[in-house]
C-alpha positions as a Python dict, from the first residue, in 0.01 Angstrom:
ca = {
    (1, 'X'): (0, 0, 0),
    (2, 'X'): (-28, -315, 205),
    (3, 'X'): (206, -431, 352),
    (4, 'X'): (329, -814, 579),
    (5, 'X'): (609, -838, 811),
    (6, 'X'): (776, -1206, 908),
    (7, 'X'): (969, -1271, 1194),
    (8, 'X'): (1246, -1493, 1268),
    (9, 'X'): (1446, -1575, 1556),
    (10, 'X'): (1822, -1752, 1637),
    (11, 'X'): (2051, -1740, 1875),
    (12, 'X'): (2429, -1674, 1833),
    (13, 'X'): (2776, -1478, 1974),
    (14, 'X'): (3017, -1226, 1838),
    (15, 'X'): (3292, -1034, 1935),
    (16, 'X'): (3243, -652, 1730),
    (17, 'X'): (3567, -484, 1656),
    (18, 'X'): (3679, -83, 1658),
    (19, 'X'): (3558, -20, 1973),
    (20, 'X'): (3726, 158, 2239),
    (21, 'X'): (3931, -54, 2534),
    (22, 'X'): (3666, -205, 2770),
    (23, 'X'): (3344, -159, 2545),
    (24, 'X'): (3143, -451, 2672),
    (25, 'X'): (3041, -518, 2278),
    (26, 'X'): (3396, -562, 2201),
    (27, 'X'): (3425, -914, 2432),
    (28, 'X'): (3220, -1229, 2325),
    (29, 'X'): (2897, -1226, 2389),
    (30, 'X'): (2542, -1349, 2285),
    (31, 'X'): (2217, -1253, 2152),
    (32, 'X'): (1883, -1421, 2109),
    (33, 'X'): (1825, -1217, 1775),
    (34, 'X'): (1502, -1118, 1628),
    (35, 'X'): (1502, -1127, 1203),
    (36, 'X'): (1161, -916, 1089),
    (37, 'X'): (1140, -881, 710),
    (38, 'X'): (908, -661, 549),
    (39, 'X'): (738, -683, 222),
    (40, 'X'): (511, -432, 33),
    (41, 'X'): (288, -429, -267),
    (42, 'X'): (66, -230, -422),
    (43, 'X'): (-160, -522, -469),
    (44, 'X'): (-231, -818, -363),
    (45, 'X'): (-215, -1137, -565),
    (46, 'X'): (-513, -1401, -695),
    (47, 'X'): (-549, -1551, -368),
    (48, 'X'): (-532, -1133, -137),
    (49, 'X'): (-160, -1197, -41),
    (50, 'X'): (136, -943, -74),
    (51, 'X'): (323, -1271, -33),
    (52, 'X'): (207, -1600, 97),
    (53, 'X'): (442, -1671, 435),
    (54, 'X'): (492, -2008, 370),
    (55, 'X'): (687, -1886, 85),
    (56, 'X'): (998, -1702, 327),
    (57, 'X'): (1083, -2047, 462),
    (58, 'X'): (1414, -1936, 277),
    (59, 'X'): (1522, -1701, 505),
    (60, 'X'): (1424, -1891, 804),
    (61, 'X'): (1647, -2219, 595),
    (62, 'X'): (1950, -1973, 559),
    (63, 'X'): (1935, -1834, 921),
    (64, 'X'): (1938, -2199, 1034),
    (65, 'X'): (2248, -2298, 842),
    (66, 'X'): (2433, -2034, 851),
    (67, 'X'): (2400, -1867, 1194),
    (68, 'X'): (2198, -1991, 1431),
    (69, 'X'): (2415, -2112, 1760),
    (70, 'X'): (2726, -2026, 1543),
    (71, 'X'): (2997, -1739, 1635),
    (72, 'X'): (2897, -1477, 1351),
    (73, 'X'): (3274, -1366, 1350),
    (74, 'X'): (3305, -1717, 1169),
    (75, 'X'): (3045, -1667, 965),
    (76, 'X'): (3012, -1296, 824),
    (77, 'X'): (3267, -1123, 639),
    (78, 'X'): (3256, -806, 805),
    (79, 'X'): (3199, -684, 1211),
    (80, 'X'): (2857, -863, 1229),
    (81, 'X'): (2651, -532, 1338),
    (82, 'X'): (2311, -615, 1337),
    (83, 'X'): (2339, -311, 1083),
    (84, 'X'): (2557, -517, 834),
    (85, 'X'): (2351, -828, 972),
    (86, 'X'): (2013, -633, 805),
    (87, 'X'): (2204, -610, 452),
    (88, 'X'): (2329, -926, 402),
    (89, 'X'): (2022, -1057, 477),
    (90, 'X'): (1829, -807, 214),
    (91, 'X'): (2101, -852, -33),
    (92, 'X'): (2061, -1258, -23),
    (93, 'X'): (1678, -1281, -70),
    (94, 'X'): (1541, -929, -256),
    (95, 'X'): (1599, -1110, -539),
    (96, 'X'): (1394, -1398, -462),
    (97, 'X'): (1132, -1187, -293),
    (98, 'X'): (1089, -830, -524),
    (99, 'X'): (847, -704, -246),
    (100, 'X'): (1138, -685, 29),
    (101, 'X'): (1162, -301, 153),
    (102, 'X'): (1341, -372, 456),
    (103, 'X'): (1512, -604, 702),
    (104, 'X'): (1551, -549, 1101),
    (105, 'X'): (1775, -714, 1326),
    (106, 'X'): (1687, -700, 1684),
    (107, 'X'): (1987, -770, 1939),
    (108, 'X'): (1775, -680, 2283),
    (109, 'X'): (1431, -608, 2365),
    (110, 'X'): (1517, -225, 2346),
    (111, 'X'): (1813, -265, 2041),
    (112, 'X'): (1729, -273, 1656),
    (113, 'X'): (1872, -168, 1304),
    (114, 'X'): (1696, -197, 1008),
    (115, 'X'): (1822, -193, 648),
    (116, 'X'): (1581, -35, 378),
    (117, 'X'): (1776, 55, 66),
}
């Protein structure tokens, strides 16, 4: 199996809801978010690619537009978890890109979920 991982990176706020009185999540803050993507194949194509990278300029287009330095409570139906974050953003492109097993959003340098249907 081989397999490529792409990263991305944006910066935005939320505000996540549920939490108990004083959770620090549960005021607005920030994140400089991480986006990895991975892809896997059994093969690689005519040229020894699982998936050329130029090719995920997609994701990085949609991240741009629609939340990079925006409030993600604005933007995401939904608490925007980096849990629900990861799903949306699988949902939107494993379509496009058949070889997408999973999608990680990283909050901090310590803090990650992934999404792998």
């Amino acid at each position: 199996m081989y397999a490529i991982w792409k990263h991305f990176r944006f910066s935005a706020s939320h505000i996540l809801t549920g939490l108990p009185e004083g959770h620090q999540c549960g005021r607005l803050h920030g994140h400089n978010y991480t986006i990895e993507v991975e892809l896997e194949s059994d093969s690689l194509n005519e040229v020894g690619f699982v998936r050329d990278f130029g090719e995920l300029k997609a994701i990085k287009s949609f991240i741009d537009a629609e939340w990079d330095h925006r409030h993600l409570n604005d933007v995401i139906d939904g608490n925007p978890t980096a849990e629900n974050m990861a799903r949306i953003l699988f949902n939107e492109f494993s379509e496009a890109y058949p070889e997408m097993c999973a999608v990680r959003v990283q909050e901090t340098e310590t803090s990650w979920a992934e999404y792998r249907p």
